[in-house]
PDB file as gemmi writes it, atoms N, CA and C in Angstrom:
CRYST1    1.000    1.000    1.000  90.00  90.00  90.00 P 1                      
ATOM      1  N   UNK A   1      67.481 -77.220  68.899  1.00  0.00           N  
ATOM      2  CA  UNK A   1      68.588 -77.845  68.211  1.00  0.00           C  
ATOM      3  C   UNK A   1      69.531 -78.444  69.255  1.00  0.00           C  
ATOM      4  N   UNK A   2      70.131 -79.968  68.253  1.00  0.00           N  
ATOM      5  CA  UNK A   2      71.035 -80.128  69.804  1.00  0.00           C  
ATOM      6  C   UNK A   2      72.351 -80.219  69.497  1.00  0.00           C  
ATOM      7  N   UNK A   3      73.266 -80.210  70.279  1.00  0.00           N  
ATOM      8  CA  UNK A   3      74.814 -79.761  69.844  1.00  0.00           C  
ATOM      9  C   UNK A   3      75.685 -81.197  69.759  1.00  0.00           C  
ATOM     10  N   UNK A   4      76.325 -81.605  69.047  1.00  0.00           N  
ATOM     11  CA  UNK A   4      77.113 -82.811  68.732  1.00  0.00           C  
ATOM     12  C   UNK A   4      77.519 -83.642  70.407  1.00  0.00           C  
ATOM     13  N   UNK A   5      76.695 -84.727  70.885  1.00  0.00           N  
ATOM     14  CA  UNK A   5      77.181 -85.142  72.356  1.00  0.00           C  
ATOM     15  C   UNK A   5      75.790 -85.485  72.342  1.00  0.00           C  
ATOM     16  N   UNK A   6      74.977 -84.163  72.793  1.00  0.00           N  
ATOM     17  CA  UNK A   6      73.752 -83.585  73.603  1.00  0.00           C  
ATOM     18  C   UNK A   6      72.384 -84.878  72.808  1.00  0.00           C  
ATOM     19  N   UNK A   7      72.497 -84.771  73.825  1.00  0.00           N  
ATOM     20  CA  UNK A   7      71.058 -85.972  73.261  1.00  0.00           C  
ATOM     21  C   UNK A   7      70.041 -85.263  73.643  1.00  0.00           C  
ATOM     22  N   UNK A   8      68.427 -85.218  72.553  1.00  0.00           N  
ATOM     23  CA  UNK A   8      67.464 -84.725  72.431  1.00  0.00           C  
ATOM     24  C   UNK A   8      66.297 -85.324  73.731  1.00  0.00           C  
ATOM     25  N   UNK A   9      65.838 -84.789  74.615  1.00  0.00           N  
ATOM     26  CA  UNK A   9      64.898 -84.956  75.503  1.00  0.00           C  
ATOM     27  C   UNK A   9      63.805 -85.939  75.171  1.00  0.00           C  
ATOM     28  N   UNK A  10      63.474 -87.001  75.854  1.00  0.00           N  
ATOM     29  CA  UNK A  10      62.635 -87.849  75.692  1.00  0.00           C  
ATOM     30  C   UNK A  10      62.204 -88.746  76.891  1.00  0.00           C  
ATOM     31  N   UNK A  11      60.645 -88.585  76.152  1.00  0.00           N  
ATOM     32  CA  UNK A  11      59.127 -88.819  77.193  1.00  0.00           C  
ATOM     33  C   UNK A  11      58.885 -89.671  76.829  1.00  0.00           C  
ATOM     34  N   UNK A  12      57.708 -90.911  77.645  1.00  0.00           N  
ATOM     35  CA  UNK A  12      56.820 -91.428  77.628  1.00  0.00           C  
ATOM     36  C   UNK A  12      55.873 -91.911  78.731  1.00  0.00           C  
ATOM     37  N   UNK A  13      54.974 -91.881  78.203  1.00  0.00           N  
ATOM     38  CA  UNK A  13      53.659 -91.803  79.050  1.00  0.00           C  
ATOM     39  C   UNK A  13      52.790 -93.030  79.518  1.00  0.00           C  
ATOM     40  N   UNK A  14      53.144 -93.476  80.747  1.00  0.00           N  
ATOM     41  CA  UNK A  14      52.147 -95.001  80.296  1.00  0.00           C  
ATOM     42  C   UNK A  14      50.725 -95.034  80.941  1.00  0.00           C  
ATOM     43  N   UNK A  15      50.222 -95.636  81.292  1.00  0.00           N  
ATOM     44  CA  UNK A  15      48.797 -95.770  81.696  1.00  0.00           C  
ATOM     45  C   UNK A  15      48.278 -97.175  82.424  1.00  0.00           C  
ATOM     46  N   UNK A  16      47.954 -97.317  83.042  1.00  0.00           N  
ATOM     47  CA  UNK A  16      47.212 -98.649  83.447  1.00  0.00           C  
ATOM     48  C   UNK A  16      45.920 -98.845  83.728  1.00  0.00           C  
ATOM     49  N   UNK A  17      44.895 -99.597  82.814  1.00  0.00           N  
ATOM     50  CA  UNK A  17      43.390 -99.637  83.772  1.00  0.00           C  
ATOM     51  C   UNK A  17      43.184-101.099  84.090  1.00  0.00           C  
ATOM     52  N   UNK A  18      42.052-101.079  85.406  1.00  0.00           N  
ATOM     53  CA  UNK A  18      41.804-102.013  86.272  1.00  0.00           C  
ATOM     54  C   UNK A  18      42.024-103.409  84.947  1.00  0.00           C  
ATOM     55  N   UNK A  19      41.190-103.365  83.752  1.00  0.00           N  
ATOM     56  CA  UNK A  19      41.714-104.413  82.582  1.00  0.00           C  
ATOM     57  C   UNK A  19      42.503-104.613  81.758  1.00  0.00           C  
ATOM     58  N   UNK A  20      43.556-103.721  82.004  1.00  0.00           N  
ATOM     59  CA  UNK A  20      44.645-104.017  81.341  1.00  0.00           C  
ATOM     60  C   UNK A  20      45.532-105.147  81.943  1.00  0.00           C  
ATOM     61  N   UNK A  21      45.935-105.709  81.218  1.00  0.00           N  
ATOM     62  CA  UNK A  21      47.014-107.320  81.338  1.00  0.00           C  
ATOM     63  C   UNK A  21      48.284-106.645  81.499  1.00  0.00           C  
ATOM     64  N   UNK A  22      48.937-105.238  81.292  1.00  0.00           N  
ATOM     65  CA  UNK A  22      49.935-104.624  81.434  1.00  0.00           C  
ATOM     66  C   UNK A  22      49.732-102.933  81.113  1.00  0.00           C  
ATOM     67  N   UNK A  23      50.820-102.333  81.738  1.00  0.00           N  
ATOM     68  CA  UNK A  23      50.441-100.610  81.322  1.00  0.00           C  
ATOM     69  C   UNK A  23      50.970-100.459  79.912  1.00  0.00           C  
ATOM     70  N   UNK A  24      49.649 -99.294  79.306  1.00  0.00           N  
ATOM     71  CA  UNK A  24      50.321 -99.259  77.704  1.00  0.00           C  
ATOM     72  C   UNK A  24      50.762 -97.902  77.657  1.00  0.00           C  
ATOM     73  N   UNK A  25      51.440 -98.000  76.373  1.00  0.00           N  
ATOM     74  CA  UNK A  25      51.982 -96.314  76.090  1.00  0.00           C  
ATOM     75  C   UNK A  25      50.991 -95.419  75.762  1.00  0.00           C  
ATOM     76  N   UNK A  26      50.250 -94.564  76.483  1.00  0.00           N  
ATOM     77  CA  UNK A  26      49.607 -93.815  75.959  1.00  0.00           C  
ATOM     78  C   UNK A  26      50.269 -91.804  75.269  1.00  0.00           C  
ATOM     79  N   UNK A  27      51.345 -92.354  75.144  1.00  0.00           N  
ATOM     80  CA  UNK A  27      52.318 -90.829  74.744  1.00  0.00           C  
ATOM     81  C   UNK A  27      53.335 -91.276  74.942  1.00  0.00           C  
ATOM     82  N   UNK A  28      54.316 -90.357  73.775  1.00  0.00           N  
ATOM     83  CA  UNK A  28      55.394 -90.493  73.691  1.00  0.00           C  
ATOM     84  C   UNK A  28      56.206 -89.757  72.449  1.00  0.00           C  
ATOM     85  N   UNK A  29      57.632 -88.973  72.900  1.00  0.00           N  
ATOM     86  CA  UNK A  29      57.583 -87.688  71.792  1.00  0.00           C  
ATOM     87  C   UNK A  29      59.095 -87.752  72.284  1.00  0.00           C  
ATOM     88  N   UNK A  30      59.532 -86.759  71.482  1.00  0.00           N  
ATOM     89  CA  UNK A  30      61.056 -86.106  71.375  1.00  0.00           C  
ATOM     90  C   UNK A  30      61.197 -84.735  72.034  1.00  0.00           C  
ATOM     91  N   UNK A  31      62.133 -84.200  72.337  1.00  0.00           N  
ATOM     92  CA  UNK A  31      62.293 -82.419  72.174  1.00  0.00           C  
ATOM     93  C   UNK A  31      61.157 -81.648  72.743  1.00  0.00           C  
ATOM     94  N   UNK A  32      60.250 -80.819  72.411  1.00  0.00           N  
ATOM     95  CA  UNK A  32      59.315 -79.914  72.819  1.00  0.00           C  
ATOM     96  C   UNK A  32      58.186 -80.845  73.167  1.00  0.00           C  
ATOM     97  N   UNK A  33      57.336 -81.794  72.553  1.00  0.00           N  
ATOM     98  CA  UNK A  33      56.474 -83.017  72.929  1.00  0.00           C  
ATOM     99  C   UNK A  33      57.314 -83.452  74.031  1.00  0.00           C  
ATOM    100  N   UNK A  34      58.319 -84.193  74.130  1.00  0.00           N  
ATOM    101  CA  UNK A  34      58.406 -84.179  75.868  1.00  0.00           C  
ATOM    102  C   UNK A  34      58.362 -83.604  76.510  1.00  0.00           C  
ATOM    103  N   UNK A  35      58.655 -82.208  76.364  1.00  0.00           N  
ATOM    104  CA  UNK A  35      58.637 -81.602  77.274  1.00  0.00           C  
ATOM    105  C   UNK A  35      57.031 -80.841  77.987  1.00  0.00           C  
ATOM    106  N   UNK A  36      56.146 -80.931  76.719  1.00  0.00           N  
ATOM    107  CA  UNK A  36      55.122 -81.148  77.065  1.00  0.00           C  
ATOM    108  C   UNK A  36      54.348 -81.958  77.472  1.00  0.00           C  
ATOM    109  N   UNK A  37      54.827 -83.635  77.214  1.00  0.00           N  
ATOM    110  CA  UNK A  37      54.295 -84.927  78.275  1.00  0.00           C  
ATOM    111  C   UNK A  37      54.674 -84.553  79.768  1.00  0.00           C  
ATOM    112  N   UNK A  38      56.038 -84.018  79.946  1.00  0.00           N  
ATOM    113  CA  UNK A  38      56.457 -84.058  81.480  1.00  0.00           C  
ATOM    114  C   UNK A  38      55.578 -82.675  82.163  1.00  0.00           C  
ATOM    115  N   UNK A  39      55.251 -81.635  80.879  1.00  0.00           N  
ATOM    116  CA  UNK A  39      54.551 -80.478  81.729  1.00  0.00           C  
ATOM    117  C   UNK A  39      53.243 -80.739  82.329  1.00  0.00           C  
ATOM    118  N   UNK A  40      52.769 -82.083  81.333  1.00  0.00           N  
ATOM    119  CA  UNK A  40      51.147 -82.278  81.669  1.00  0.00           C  
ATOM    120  C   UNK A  40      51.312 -83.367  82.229  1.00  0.00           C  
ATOM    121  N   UNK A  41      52.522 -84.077  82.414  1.00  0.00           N  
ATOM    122  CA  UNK A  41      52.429 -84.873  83.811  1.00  0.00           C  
ATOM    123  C   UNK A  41      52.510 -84.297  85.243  1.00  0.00           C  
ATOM    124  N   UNK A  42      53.534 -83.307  85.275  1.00  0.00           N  
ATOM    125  CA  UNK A  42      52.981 -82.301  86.639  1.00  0.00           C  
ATOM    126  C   UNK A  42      52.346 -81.612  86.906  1.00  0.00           C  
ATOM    127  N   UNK A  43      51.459 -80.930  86.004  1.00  0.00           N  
ATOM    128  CA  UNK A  43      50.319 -80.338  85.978  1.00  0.00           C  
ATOM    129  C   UNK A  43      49.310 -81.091  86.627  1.00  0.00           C  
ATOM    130  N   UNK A  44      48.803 -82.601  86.050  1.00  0.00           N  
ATOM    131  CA  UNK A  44      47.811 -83.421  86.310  1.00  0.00           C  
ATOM    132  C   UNK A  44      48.519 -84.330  87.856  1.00  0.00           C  
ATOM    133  N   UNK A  45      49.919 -83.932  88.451  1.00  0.00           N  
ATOM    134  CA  UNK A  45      50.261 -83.955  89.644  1.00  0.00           C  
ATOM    135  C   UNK A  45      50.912 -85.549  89.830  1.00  0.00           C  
ATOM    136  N   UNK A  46      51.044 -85.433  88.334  1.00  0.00           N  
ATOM    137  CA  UNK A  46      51.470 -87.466  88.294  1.00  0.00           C  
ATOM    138  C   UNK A  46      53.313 -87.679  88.577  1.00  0.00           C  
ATOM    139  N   UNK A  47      53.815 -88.125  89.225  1.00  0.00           N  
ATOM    140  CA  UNK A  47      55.218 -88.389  89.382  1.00  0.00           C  
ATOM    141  C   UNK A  47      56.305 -88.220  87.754  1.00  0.00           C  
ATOM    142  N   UNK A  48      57.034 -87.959  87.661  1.00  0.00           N  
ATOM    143  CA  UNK A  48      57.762 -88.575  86.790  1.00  0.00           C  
ATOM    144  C   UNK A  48      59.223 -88.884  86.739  1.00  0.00           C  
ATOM    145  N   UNK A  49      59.531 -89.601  86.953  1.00  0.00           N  
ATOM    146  CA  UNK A  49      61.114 -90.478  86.679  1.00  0.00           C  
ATOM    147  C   UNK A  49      62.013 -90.006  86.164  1.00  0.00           C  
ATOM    148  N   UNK A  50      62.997 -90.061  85.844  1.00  0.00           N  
ATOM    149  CA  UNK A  50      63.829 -90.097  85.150  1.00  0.00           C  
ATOM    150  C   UNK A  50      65.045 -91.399  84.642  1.00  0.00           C  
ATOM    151  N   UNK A  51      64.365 -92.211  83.725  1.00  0.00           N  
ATOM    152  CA  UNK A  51      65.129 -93.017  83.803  1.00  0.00           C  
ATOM    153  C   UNK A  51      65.717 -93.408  82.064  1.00  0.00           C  
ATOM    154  N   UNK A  52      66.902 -93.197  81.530  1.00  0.00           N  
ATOM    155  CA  UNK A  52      66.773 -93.008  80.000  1.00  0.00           C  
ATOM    156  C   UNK A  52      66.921 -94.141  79.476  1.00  0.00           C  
ATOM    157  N   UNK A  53      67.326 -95.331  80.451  1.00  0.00           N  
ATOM    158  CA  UNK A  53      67.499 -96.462  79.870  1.00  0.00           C  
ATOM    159  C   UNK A  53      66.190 -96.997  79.333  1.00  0.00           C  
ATOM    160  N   UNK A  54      65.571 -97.046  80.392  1.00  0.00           N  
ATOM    161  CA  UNK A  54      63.680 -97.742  80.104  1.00  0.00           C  
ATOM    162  C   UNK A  54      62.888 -96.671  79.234  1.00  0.00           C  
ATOM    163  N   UNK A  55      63.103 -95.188  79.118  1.00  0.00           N  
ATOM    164  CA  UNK A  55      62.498 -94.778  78.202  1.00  0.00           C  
ATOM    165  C   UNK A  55      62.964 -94.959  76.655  1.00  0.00           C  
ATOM    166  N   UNK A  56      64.177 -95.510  77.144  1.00  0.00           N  
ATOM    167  CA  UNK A  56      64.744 -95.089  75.466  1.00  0.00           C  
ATOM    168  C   UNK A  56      64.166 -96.945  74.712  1.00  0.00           C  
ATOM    169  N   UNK A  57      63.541 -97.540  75.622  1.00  0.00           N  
ATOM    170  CA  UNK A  57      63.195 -99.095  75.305  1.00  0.00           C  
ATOM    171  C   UNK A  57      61.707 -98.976  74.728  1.00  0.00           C  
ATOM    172  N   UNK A  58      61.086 -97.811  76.056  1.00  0.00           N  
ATOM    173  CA  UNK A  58      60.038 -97.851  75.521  1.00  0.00           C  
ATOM    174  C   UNK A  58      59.731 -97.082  74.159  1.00  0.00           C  
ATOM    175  N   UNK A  59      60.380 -96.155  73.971  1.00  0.00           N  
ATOM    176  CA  UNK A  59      60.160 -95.458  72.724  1.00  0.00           C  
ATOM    177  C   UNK A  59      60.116 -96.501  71.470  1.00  0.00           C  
ATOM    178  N   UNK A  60      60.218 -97.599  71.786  1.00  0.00           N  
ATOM    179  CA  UNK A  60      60.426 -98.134  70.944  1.00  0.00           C  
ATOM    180  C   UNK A  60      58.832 -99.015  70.008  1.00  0.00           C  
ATOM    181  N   UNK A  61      58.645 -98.509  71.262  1.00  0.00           N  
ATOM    182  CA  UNK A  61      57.179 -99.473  71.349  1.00  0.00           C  
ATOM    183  C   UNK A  61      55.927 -98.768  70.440  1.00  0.00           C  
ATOM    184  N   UNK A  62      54.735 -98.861  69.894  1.00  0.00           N  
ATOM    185  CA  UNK A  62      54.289 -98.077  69.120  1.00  0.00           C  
ATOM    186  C   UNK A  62      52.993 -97.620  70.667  1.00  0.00           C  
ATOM    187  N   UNK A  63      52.403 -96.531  70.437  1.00  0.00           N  
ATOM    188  CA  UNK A  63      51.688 -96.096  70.883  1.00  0.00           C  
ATOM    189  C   UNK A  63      50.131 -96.804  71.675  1.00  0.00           C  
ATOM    190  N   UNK A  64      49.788 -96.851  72.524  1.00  0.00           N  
ATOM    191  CA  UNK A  64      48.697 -97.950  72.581  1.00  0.00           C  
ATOM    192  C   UNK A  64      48.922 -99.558  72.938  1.00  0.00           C  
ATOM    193  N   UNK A  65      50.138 -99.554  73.052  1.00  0.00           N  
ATOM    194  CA  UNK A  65      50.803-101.131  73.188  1.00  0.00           C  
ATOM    195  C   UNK A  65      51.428-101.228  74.537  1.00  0.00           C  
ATOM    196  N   UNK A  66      51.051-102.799  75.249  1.00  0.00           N  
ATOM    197  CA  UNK A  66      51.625-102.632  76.436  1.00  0.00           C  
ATOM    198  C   UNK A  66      53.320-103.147  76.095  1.00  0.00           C  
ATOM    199  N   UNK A  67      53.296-102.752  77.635  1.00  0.00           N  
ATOM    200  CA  UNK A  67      54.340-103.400  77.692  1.00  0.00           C  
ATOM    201  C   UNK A  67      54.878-104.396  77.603  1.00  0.00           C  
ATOM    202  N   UNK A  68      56.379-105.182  77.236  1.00  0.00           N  
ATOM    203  CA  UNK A  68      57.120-106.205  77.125  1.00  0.00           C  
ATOM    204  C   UNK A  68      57.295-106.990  78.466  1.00  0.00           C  
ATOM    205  N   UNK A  69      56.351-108.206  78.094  1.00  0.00           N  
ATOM    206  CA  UNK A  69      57.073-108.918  79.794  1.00  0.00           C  
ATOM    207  C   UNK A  69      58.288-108.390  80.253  1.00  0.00           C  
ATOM    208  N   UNK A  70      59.436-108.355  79.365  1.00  0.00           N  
ATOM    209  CA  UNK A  70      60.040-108.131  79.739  1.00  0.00           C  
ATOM    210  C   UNK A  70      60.437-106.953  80.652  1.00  0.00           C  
ATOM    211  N   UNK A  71      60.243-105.901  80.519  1.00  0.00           N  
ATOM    212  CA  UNK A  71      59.657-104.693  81.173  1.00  0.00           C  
ATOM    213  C   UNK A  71      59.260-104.631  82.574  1.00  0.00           C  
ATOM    214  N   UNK A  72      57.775-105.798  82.777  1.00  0.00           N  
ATOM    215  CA  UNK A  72      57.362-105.948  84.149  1.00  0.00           C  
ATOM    216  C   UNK A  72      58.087-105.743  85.248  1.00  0.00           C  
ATOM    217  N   UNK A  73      58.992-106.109  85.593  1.00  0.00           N  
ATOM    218  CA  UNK A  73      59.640-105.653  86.770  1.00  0.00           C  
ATOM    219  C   UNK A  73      60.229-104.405  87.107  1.00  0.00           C  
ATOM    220  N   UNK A  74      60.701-103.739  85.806  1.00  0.00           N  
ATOM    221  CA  UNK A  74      61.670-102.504  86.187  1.00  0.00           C  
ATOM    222  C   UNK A  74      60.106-101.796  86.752  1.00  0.00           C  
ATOM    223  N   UNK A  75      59.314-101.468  85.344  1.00  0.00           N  
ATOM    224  CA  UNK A  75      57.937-100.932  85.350  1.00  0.00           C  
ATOM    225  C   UNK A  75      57.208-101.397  86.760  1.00  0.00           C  
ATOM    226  N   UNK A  76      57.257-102.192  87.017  1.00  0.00           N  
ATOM    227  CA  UNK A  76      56.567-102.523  88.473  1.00  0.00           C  
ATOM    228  C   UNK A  76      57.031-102.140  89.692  1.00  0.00           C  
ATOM    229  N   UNK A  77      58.566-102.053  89.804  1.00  0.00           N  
ATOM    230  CA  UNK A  77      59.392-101.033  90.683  1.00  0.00           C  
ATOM    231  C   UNK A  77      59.097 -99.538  90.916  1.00  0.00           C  
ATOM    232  N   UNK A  78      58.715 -99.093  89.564  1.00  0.00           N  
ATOM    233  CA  UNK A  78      58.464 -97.618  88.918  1.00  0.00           C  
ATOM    234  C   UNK A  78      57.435 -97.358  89.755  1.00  0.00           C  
ATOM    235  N   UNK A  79      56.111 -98.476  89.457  1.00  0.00           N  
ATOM    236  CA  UNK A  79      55.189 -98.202  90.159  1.00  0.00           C  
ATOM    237  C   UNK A  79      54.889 -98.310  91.784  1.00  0.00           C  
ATOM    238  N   UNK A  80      55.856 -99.053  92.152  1.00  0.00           N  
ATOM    239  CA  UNK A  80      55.820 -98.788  93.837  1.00  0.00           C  
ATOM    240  C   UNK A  80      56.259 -97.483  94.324  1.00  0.00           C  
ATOM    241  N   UNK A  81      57.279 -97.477  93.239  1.00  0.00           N  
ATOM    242  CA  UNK A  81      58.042 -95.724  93.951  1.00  0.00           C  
ATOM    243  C   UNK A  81      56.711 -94.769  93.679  1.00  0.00           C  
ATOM    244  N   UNK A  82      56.202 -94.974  92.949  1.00  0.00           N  
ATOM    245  CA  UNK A  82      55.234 -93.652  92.559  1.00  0.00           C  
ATOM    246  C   UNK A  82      54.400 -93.870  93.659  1.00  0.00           C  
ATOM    247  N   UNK A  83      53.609 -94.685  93.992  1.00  0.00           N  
ATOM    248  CA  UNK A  83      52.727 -95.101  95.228  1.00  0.00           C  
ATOM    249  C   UNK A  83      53.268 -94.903  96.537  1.00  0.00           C  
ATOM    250  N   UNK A  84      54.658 -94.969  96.606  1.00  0.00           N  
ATOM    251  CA  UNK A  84      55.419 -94.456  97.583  1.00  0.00           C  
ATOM    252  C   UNK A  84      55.516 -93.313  97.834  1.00  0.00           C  
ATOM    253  N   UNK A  85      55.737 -92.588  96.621  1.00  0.00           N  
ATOM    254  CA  UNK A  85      56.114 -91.136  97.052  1.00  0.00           C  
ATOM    255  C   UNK A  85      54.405 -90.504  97.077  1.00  0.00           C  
ATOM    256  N   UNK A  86      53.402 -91.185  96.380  1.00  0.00           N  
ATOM    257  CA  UNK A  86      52.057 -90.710  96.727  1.00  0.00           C  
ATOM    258  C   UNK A  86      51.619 -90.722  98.203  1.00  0.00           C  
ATOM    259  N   UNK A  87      51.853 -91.938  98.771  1.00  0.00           N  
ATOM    260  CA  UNK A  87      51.275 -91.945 100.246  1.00  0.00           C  
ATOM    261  C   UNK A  87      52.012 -91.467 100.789  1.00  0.00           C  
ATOM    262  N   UNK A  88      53.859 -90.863 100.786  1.00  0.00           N  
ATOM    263  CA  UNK A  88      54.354 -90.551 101.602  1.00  0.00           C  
ATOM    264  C   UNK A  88      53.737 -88.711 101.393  1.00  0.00           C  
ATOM    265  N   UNK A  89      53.492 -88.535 100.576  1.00  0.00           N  
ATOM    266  CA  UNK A  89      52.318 -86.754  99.778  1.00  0.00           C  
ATOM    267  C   UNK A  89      51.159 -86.817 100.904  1.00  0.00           C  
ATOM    268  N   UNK A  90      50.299 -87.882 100.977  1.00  0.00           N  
ATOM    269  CA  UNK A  90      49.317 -87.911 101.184  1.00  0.00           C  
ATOM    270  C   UNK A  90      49.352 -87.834 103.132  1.00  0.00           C  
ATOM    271  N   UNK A  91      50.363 -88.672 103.323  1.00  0.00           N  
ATOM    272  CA  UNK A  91      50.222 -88.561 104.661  1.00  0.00           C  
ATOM    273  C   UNK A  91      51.184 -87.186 105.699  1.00  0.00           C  
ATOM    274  N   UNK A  92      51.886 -86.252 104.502  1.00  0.00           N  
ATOM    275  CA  UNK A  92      52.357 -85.217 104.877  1.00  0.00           C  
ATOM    276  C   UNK A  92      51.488 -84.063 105.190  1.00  0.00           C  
ATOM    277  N   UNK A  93      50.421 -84.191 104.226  1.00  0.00           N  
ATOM    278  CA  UNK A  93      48.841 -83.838 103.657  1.00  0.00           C  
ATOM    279  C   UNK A  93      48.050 -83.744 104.861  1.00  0.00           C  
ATOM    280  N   UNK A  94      48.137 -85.013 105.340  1.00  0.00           N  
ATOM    281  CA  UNK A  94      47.031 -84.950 106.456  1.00  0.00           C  
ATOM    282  C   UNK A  94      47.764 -84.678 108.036  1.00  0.00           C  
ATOM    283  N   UNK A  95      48.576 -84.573 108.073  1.00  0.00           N  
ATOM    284  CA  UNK A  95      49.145 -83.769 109.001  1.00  0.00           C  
ATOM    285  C   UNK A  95      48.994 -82.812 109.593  1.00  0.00           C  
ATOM    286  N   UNK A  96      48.141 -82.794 110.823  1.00  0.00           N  
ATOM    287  CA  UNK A  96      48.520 -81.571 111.328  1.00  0.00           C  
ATOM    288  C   UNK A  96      49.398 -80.604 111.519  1.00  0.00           C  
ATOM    289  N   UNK A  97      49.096 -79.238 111.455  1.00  0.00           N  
ATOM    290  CA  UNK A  97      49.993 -78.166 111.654  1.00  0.00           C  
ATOM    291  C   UNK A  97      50.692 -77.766 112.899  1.00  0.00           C  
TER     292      UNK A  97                                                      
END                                                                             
């Protein structure tokens, strides 16, 4: 339950394959469902954001649907940071002790 102010927790999940023309929503939920998108996004070791402006845009979107040109850029930012913070993982990784 949420208290008069408190805004309810919210996820979404996107996806990209090599043929997709843009990343689509593959998930997306309120309350306990987010909180289970974000558990099985760190579980499966995938980054996640926090950003409520762009989620609260995408929620808007129905399930399975890419994204809004309009979108492309924030979303394409999103995705450098994630690739960023992956190789900066990866090369901490291979580091010797």
């Amino acid at each position: 339950m949420t208290t008069p102010g408190e805004r309810r927790r919210q996820a979404v999940a996107l996806a990209y394959q090599e043929n997709d023309r843009a990343p689509r929503v593959v998930a997306k939920g309120y309350g306990d469902l987010a909180e289970r998108i974000m558990a099985e996004a760190h579980r499966q070791g995938i980054y996640v954001h926090d950003a409520p402006e762009l989620v609260a845009l995408l929620m808007q979107l129905d399930l399975d649907a890419e994204i809004p040109p309009g979108l492309y850029q924030i979303v394409a930012e999103l995705l450098v940071w994630v690739f960023e913070l992956s190789e900066e993982g990866l090369s901490h990784r291979e580091m010797p002790e």
